[in-house]
Structures are given as structure tokens and as C-alpha cells.
N, C-alpha and C positions, 0 to 999 in steps of 0.2 A: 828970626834969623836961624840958619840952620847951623847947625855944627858939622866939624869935617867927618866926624863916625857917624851921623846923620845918614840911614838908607835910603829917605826921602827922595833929597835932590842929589847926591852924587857931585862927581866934579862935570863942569862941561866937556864935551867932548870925550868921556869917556863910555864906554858901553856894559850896561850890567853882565853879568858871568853867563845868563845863558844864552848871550845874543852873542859874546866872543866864544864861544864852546860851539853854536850852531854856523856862522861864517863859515868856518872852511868846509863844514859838511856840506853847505849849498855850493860852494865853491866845486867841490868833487859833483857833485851831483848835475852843475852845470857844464863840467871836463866831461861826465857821463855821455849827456845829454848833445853835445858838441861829436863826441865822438863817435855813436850811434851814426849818425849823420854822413860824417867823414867815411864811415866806414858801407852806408849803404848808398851811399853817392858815387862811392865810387864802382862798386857792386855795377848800380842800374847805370852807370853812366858808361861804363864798357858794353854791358848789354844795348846801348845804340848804334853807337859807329863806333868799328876799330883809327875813324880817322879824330877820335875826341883821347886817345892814348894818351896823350900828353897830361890831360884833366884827369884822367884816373889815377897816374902815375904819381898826382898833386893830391889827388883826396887820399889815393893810398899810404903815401908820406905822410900827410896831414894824422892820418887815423893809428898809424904807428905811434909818432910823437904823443899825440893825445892818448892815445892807449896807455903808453908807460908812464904817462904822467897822473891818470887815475889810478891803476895798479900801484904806484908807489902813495898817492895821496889816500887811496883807500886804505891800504896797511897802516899809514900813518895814522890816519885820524881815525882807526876802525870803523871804516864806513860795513851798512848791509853788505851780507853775502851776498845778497844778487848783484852788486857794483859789481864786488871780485869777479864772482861768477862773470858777470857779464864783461867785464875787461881782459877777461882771459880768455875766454869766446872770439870776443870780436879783436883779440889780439891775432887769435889762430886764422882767423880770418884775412884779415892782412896780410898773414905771412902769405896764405893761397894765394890771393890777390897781389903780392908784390910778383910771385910766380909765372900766375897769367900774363904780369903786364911786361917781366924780363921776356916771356916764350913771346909775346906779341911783338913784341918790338923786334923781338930776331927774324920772324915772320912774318912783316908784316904786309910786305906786298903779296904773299900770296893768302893771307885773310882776308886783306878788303878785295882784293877780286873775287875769294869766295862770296863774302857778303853780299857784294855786287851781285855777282849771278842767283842766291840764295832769295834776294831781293825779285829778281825780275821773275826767280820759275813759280809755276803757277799751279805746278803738279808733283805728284810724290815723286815720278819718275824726274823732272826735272830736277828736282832736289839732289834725287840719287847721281843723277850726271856731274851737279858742282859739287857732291862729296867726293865723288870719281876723282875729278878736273882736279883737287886738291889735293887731294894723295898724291895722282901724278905729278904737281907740282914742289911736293918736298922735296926735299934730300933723302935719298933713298936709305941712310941712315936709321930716321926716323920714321920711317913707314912704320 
């Protein structure tokens, strides 16, 4: 029979000290690994159709949240500098990306028409015509 200062068998249900000390560092690292994701989903998923905006606008949110919640769990549990590093990267990244997707949205009818035409031309000079076609479709503002 074991005794209770026995390191043997422990109580049940309990978990030895380097499996509660490594928990949250997998926890961070899976917030990491989640947010990487968020953050380049939302990336390439603008890079298809400005008509998936709304999806960006969700990974970009999504990758915010997740961001500061590694940033703050990596400080906590002194996770690697490359967590930090890379949460503060791909924080800065989001913020571009919350940018893009406010400009987009204020623009967005004359993006997917660009898209549209950018889509069909075949040629450099095409091209050049729907860069044209979109300037003149701004607010002369922002020209």
C-alpha cells in the first residue's frame, strides 16, 4: 500500500508538476498555432474575391483576438521569443489587414468591378485600361 508522501502513485486525478508547468505552454502554442492561420486565411482569402469580405473581416477579427490572447499568455507563462516575436508580427499584420478590409468595404463596388475586368483582360495593356477604369472610378479625393 502506498502512503500519501509516496511519489509512486500520487493521488488520482492529479497530474505530476511537469505535466501542470507544460499545459499551458501547449495551450499558448496551440493559441499560436490557431492564430498563424487566422491570420493567413485571412491574408489569401482577400487575395480571391473582394466578394468573400465578409470572411476576411471574420479571420481578421478572429486573428486579433487570438493574437492578444497569445501575447498576453506568452508574457504569462514566458513562452519562446519566437511566440512573442511572432504574435507581435502577426498582430501588426492584422492591424494592415483590419485596414484593407475597412478601405474595402468603403470601396467596394468599385474593387469587384476592377477585379471583374482584371479577371477577363488578357493583356498588359488590358490591365493598364482597368487600373485606368479605377482611378477614374474613385473619389477624386483619393486619386
Amino acid at each position: 500500500m502506498n502512503s500519501p508522501t509516496d511519489s509512486g502513485g500520487g493521488q488520482p486525478g492529479r497530474h505530476p508538476r511537469g505535466a501542470a508547468v507544460k499545459d499551458p505552454q501547449q495551450l499558448t502554442h496551440t493559441l499560436f498555432r490557431l492564430f498563424i492561420v487566422a491570420v493567413l486565411g485571412a491574408f489569401f482569402v482577400f487575395q480571391l474575391d473582394v466578394s468573400y469580405l465578409w470572411l476576411t473581416a471574420l479571420l481578421t477579427t478572429a486573428g486579433i483576438v487570438l493574437g492578444i490572447m497569445v501575447l498576453i499568455r506568452a508574457v504569462k507563462y514566458k513562452a519562446p521569443r519566437l511566440v512573442l516575436f511572432g504574435a507581435i508580427s502577426g498582430l501588426m499584420a492584422s492591424a494592415v489587414m483590419l485596414l484593407v478590409v475597412l478601405a474595402s468595404s468603403l470601396f467596394f463596388s468599385q474593387i469587384r468591378d476592377y477585379q471583374q475586368c482584371v479577371r477577363h483582360a488578357l493583356t498588359e495593356q488590358a490591365t493598364s485600361a482597368c487600373r485606368t477604369q479605377l482611378n477614374n472610378a474613385m473619389p477624386t479625393q483619393f486619386r
